[in-house]
C-alpha positions in Angstrom: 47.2 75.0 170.8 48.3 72.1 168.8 48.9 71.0 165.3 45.0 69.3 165.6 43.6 72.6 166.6 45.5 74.7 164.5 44.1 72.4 161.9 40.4 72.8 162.9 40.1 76.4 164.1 42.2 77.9 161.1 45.1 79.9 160.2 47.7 81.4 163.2 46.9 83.4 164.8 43.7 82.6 166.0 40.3 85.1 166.3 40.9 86.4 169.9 36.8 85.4 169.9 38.1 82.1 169.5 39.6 82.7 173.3 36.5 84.2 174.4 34.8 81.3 173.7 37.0 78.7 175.5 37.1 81.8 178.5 33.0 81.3 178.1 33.0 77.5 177.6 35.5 77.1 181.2 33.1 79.8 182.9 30.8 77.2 182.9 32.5 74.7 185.4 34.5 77.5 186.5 38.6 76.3 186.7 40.8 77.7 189.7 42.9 79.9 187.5 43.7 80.1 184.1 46.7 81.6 182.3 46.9 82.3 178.7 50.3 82.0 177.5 49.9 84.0 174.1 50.9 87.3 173.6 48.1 89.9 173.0 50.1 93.2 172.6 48.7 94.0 169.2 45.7 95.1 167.4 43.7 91.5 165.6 44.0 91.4 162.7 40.5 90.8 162.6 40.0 94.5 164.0 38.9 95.7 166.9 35.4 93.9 167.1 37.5 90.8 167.4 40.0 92.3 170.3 36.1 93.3 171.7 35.0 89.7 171.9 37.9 89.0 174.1 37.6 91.9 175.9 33.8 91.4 176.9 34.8 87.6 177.7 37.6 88.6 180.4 35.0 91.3 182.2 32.6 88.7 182.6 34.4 85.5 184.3 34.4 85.1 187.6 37.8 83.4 188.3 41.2 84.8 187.7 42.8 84.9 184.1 46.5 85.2 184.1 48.2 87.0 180.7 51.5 86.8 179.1 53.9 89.5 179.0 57.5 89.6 177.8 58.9 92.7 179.5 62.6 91.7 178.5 61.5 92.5 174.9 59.4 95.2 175.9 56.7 93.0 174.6 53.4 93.5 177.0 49.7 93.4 177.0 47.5 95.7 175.4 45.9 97.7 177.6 42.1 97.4 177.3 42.7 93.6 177.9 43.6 94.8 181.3 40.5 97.0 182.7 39.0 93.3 184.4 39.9 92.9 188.4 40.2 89.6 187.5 43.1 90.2 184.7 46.6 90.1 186.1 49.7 90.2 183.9 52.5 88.2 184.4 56.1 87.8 182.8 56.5 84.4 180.2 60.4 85.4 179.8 62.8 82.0 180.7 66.3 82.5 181.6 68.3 80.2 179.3 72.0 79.2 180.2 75.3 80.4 177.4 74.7 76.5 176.6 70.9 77.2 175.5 69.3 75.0 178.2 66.7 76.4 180.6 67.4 75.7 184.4 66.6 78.3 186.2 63.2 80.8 186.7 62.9 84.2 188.4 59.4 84.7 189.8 59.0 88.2 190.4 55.7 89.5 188.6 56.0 85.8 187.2 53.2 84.5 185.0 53.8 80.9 186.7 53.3 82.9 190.3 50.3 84.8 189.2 48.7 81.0 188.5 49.0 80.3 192.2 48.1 83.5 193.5 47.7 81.6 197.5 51.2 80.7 197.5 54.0 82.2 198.7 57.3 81.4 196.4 59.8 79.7 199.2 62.1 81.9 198.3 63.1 85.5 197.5 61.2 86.4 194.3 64.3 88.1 193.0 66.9 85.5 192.7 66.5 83.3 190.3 65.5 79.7 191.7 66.5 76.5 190.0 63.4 74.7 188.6 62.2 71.4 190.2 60.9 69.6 187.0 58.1 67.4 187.6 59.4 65.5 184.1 60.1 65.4 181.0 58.0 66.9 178.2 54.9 65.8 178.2 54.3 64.7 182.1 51.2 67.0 182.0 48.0 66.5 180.5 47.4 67.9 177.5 43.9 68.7 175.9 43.6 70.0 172.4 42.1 73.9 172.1 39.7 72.7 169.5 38.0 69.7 171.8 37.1 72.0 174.5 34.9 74.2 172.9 33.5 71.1 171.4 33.0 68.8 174.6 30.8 70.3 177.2 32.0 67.1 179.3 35.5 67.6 178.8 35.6 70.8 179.6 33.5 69.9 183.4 37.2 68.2 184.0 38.7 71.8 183.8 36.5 72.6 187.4 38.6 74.0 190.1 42.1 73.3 188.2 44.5 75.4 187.3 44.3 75.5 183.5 47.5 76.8 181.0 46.8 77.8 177.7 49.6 78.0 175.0 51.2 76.7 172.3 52.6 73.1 171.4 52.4 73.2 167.9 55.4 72.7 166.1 55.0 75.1 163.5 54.8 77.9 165.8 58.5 77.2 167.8 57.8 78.0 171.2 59.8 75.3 172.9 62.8 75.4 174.5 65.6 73.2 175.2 65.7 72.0 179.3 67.9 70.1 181.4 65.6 67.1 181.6 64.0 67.3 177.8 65.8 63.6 176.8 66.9 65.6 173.0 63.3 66.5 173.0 62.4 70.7 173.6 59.7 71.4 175.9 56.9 73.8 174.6 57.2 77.1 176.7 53.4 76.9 178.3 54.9 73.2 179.7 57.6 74.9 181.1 55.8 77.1 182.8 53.1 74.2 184.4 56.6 73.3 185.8 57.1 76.5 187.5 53.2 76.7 188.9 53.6 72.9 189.7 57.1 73.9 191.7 55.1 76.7 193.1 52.1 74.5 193.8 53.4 71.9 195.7 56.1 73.6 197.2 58.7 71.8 195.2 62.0 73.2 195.1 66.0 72.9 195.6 68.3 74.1 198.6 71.3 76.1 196.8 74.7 75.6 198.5 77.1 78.7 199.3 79.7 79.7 197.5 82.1 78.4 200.0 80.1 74.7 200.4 80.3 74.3 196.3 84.4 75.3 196.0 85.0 72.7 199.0 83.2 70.1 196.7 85.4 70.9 194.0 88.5 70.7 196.0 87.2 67.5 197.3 86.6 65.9 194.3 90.3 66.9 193.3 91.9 65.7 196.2 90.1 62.4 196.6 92.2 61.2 193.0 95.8 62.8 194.4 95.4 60.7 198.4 94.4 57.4 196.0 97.4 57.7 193.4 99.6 58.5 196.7 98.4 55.5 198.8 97.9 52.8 195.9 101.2 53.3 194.0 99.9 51.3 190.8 98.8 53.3 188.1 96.0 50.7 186.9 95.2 49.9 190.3 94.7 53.3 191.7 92.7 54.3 188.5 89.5 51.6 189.0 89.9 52.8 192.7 89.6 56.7 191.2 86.9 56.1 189.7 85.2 54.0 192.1 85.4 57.5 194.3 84.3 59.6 191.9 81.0 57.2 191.4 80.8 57.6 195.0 80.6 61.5 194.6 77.7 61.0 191.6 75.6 58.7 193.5 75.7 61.2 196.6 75.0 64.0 194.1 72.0 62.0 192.9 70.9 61.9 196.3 71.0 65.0 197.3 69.1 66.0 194.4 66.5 63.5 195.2 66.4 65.1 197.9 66.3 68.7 197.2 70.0 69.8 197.5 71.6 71.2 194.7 75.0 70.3 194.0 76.8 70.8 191.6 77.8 68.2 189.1 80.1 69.7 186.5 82.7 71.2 187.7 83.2 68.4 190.6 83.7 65.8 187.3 86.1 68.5 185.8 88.1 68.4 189.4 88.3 64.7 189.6 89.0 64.5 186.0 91.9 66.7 185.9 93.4 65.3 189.1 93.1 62.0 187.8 94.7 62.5 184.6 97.7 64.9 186.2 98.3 62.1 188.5 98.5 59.7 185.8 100.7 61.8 183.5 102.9 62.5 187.5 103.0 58.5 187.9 104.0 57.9 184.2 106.5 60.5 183.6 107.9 61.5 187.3 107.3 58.5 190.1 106.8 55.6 187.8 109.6 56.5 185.7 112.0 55.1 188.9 109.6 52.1 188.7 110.2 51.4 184.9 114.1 51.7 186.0 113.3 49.2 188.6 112.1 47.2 186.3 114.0 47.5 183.7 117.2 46.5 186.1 116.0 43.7 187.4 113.7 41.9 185.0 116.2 39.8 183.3 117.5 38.1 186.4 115.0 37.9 189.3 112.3 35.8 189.5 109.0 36.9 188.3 107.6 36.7 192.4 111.1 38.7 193.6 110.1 41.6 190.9 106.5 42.0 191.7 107.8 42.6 195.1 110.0 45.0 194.2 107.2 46.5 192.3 105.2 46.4 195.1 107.7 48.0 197.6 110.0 50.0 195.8 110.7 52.1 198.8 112.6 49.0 200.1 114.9 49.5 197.2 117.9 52.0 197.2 119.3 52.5 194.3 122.2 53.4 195.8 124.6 51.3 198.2 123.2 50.1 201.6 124.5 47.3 204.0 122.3 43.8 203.1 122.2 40.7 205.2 122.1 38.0 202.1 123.3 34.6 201.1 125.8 34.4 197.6 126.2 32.0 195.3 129.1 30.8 193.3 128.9 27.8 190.8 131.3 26.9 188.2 131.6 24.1 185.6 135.3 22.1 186.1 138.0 21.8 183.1 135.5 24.2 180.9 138.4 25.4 178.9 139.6 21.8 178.1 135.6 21.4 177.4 135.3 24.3 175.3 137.8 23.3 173.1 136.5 19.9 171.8 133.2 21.6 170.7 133.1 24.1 167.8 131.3 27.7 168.7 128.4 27.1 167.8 127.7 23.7 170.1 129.7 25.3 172.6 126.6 28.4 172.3 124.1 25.6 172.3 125.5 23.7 175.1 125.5 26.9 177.5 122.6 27.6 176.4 120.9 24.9 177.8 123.4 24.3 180.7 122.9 28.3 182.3 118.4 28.0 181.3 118.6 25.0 183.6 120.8 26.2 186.5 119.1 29.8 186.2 115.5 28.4 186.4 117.0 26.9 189.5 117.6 29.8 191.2 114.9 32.0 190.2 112.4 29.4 191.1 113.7 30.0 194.9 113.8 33.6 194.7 117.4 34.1 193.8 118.8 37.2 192.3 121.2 36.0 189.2 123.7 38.8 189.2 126.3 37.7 186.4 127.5 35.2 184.4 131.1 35.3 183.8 131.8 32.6 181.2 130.4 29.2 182.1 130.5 30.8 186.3 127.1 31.4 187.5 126.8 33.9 191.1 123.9 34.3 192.4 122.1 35.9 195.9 119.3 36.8 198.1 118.1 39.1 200.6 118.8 41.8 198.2 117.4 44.2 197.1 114.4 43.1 198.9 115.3 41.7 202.6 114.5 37.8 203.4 114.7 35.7 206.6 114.8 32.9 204.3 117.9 33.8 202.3 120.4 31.3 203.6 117.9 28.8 203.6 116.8 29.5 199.8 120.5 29.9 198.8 121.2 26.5 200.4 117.6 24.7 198.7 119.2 26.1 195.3 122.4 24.7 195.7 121.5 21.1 196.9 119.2 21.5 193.6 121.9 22.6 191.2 124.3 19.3 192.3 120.8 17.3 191.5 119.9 18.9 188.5 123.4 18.1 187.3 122.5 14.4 186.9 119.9 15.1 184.3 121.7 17.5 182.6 124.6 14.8 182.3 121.9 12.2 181.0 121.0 14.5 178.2 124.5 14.9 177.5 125.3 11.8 176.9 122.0 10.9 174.8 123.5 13.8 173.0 127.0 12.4 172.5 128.2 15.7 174.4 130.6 15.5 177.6 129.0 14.9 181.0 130.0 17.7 183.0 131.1 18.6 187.4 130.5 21.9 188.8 131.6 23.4 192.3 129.1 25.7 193.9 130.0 27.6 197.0 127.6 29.7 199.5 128.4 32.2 202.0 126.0 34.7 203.8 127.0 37.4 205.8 126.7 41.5 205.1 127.8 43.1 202.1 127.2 46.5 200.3 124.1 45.9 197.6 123.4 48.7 195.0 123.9 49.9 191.6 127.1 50.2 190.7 129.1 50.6 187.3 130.0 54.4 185.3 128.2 56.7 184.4 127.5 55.4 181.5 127.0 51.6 182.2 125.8 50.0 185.7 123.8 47.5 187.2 122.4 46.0 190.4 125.5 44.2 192.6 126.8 43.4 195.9 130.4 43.5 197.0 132.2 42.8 200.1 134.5 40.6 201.7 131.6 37.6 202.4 131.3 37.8 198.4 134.7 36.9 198.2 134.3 33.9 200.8 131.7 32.5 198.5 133.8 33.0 195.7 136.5 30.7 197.6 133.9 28.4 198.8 133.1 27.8 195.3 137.0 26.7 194.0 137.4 24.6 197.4 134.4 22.6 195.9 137.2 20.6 193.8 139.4 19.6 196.2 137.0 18.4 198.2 135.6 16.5 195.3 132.1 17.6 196.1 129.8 19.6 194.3 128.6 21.7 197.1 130.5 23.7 200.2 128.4 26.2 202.5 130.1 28.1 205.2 129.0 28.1 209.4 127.5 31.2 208.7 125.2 29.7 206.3 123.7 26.7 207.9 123.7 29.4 211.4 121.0 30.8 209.5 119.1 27.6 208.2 116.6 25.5 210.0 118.1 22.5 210.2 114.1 20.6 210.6 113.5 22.6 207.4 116.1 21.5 205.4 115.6 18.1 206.0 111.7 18.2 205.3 112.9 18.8 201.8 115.7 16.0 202.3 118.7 17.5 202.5 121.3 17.1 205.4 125.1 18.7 205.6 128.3 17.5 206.7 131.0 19.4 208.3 133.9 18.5 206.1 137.1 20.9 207.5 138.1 24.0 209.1 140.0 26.0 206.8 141.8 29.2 206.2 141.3 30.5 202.4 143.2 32.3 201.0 143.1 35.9 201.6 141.5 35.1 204.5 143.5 35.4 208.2 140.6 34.2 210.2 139.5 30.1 210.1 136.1 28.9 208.8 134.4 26.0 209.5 133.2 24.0 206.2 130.2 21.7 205.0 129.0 19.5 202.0 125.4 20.2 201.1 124.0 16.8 200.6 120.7 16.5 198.4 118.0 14.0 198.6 119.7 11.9 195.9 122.7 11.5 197.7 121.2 11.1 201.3 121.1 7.5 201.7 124.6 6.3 200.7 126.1 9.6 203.1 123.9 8.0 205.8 125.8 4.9 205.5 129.8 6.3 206.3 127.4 9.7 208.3 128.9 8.4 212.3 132.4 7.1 210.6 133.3 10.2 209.3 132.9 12.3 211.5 134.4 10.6 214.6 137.4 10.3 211.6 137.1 14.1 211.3 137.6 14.6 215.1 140.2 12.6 214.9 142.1 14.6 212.3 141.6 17.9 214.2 143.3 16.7 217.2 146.0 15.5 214.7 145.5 11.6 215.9 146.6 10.5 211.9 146.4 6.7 212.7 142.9 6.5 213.9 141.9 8.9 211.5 143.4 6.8 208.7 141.5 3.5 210.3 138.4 4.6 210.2 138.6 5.9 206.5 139.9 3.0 205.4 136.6 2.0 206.6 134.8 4.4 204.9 136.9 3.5 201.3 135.4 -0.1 201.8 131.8 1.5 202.3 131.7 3.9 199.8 135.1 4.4 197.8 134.4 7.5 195.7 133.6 10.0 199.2 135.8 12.9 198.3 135.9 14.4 201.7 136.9 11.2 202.9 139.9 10.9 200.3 141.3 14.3 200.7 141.4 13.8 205.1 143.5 10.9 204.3 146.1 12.1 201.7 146.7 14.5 204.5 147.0 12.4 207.2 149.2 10.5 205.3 151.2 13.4 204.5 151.3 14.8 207.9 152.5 11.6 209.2 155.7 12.2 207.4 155.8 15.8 208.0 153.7 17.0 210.6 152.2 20.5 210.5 154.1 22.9 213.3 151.6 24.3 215.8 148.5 22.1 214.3 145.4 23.6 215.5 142.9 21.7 213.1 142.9 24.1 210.5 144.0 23.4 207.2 145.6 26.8 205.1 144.8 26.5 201.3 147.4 28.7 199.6 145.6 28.4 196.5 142.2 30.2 195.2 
């Protein structure tokens, strides 16, 4: 019954003789079933000759004729429509959702079940079934009313089908909206072809239990909390989230391919709300640690050393804990008289640059720049995140600082500014690492007593004349092959006591590629010279470095062995054991 139709056959609604005919027209080519979805509870308005037309029609087919009924509205068939055997009644009512959509059919005394009278519905005809569309409006044929009673040939297609009759006009509003309609209602006599086609071919959808539909829920809320708990970035974890819950859809699409009916809304709202709870937890509760992590250390690690720390937070207490690390002290020499032939603002400049070179240094080999303390640099690692490398990093750094200092010089003097020396002392050893300060103010820090070594390493630097002094412990830890693939050597220079210090420690000069070929040269000298001046032999010491002077005259290890051995050949040290006490810092 279509807008063509309607405009053929006349005003709505229709002579019931004008079903008669089509009953009359079908009877010829007889049709399996056919169901008349229009309501005939009422008197024609044509009068009862009309209403007789229809009646005569029904007595006379031979093959079922199924009629609508609305017993929900108490709407139902009149009753002399009714006297045929082959007239059965059947409910048209749909069972529409609180959202309007239709999903779901009950087919007890259905009209769809009447239609297919030799089948069985697969499941108890009093709970409501959910429907297995065969598609979207308009999958089924459609025929106008109108062309049937007009083409004899047409109407031989109708033979041994089932046959629906009903309404698709749109001036006459019976549509509905369904869960497959694409925006576009489905007129109520397609909706129920759905349910005879469900019926027909056995079509339909396996309802999980209560239990099997809460443990998909619960699933789908859990899966979001185990990936924000094992992937601790927030936009790493989210992709992966959502990955999972794709994984949940495409399983539910499945299934319901396959005739298993999960559920799809409430799973989303699980996985939604877990996602965005663990979001709002990472932000606010665990990543709020993180962004302190950050925030700590992000002016004075290298980028690499804080996306490890990002990446392994739990390695970082914030608190103290015992670290095995290498330190750093560096320091430029005579910066007060410096500073004071430069007004403030070259002075600002001149730092500047000087600390941006010497910190890129350290950084680039993974350093930790802890403070600066005027124009004093002190630096570790192996805190906060552990290395095996640290002594062998610290000691890389500092042969590159003493190298580095060459070019800076150049600039200065292309800049008319002073060239500059600086001492840098390493020490490794274990020290307490963690944040430290008030309550108020803190930061990240070690302390201990191998600190403090460094610190003295640092100001022995200068009467040494070098620019680098490691202690045993150090180069202990160093890979001595290493070291030299990247061309630097040491030399042990003295065994000292610092000051402070009760016990003796054994001393070296870092030498960097630059400076490896002239140390090669007085390398054998020296240190048989050395020797000499433990076992307090001053004469052959002072030969051979008279050697050295000739060789290379500006060595300051060299120079500072032989002002003591000339010393101690007019005084002699009581009880000399090799070890030199340095009563000064």
């Amino acid at each position: 019954i279509d807008d063509e139709s309607i405009g053929k056959i006349g005003q709505w609604p229709w002579p019931r003789a004008e079903y008669a005919k089509l009953l009359e027209t079908l009877a010829e080519n007889p049709p399996k079933v056919v169901g008349i979805d229009v309501l005939f509870a009422e008197e024609s308005r044509l009068g009862v000759r009309d209403d007789d037309k229809l009646v005569s029609a029904l007595s006379n087919v031979k093959f079922p004729v199924i009629l609508a009924s609305r017993a929900s509205d108490k709407v139902t068939v009149s009753s002399q429509f009714t006297q045929s055997e082959n007239v059965i009644v059947g409910g048209v009512s749909l069972l529409v959702d609180p959202d309007g959509i239709v999903r779901r059919a009950s087919f007890e005394n259905s009209f769809a079940a009447n239609l297919a009278p030799n089948l069985v519905p697969w499941a108890p005809s009093d709970i409501a079934q959910r429907i297995a569309w065969a598609g979207p409006p308009g999958t089924f044929r459609r025929v106008p009313f109108h062309r049937v009673l007009e083409d004899k040939e047409l109407a031989k297609s109708f033979e041994d089908k089932i046959v629906l009759v009903g309404s698709t006009a749109t001036d006459l509003h019976d549509e509905q909206r369904t869960a497959i309609d694409r925006g576009n209602a489905m007129p109520g006599v397609e909706i129920q072809a759905n349910l005879v086609n469900m019926l027909a071919s056995s079509a339909g959808y396996s309802e999980l239990g209560v239990f099997s539909r809460a443990l998909l829920v619960i699933l789908a809320a859990l899966i979001p909390a185990l990936v924000f708990i094992f992937i601790t970035n927030i936009w790493r974890a989210l992709p992966v989230s959502l990955a999972a819950y794709v994984v949940i859809l495409l399983v539910t699409i499945i299934a319901w391919g396959s005739e298993i009916a999960l559920p799809v809304f409430f799973p989303f709202l699980a996985w939604l709300i877990s996602t965005i709870a663990q979001v709002l937890y990472k932000y606010f509760g665990a990543e709020h640690s993180k962004r302190q992590l950050h925030n700590l250390f992000a002016k004075y690690v290298s980028r690499d050393v804080l996306e490890e720390i990002m990446r392994n937070p739990n390695e970082v207490k914030l608190g103290g804990e015992e670290k095995k690390v290498s330190v750093l002290f560096s320091d430029i020499r005579g910066f007060t008289t410096l500073s004071e032939t430069m007004t403030p603002t070259q002075l600002t400049s001149f730092m500047n640059r000087y600390l941006t070179a010497m910190t890129d240094v350290i950084m680039r080999e993974g350093g930790v720049v802890d403070k600066y303390i005027g124009d004093a640099i002190m630096a570790f690692w192996g805190a906060p995140i552990s290395s095996d490398s640290h002594a062998h990093n610290a000691v890389v750094t500092a042969a590159n600082m003493a190298d580095i200092l060459d070019d800076i010089n150049l600039e200065n003097k292309k800049m008319g500014v002073p060239e500059i020396e600086i001492g840098v002392g390493v020490n490794s050893g274990d020290v307490v690492a963690g944040n430290m300060g008030s309550d108020q103010r803190m930061s990240y820090t070690i302390m201990g007593d191998n600190v403090n070594l460094a610190s003295r390493l640092e100001g022995l630097s200068k009467n040494y004349g070098v620019r680098v002094i490691v202690g045993e412990s150090t180069l202990k830890l160093c890979d001595k092959e290493k070291l030299a693939s990247v061309g630097i050597s040491a030399r042990e220079i003295d065994r000292v006591r610092v000051k402070g210090k009760t016990s003796a420690v054994t001393i070296f000069e870092v030498i960097p590629a630059s400076r490896k070929e002239e140390f090669e040269t007085i390398r054998e000298r020296f240190d048989l010279a050395r020797n000499y001046y433990y076992k307090g032999d001053w004469d052959k010491c002072l030969k051979l470095l008279a050697e050295i002077e000739t060789i290379l005259p500006n060595d300051g290890p060299s120079r500072t062995l032989r002002e003591r051995c000339t010393q101690f050949k007019i005084v002699a040290p009581a009880n000399w054991e090799g070890i030199y006490d340095h009563k000064n810092k």
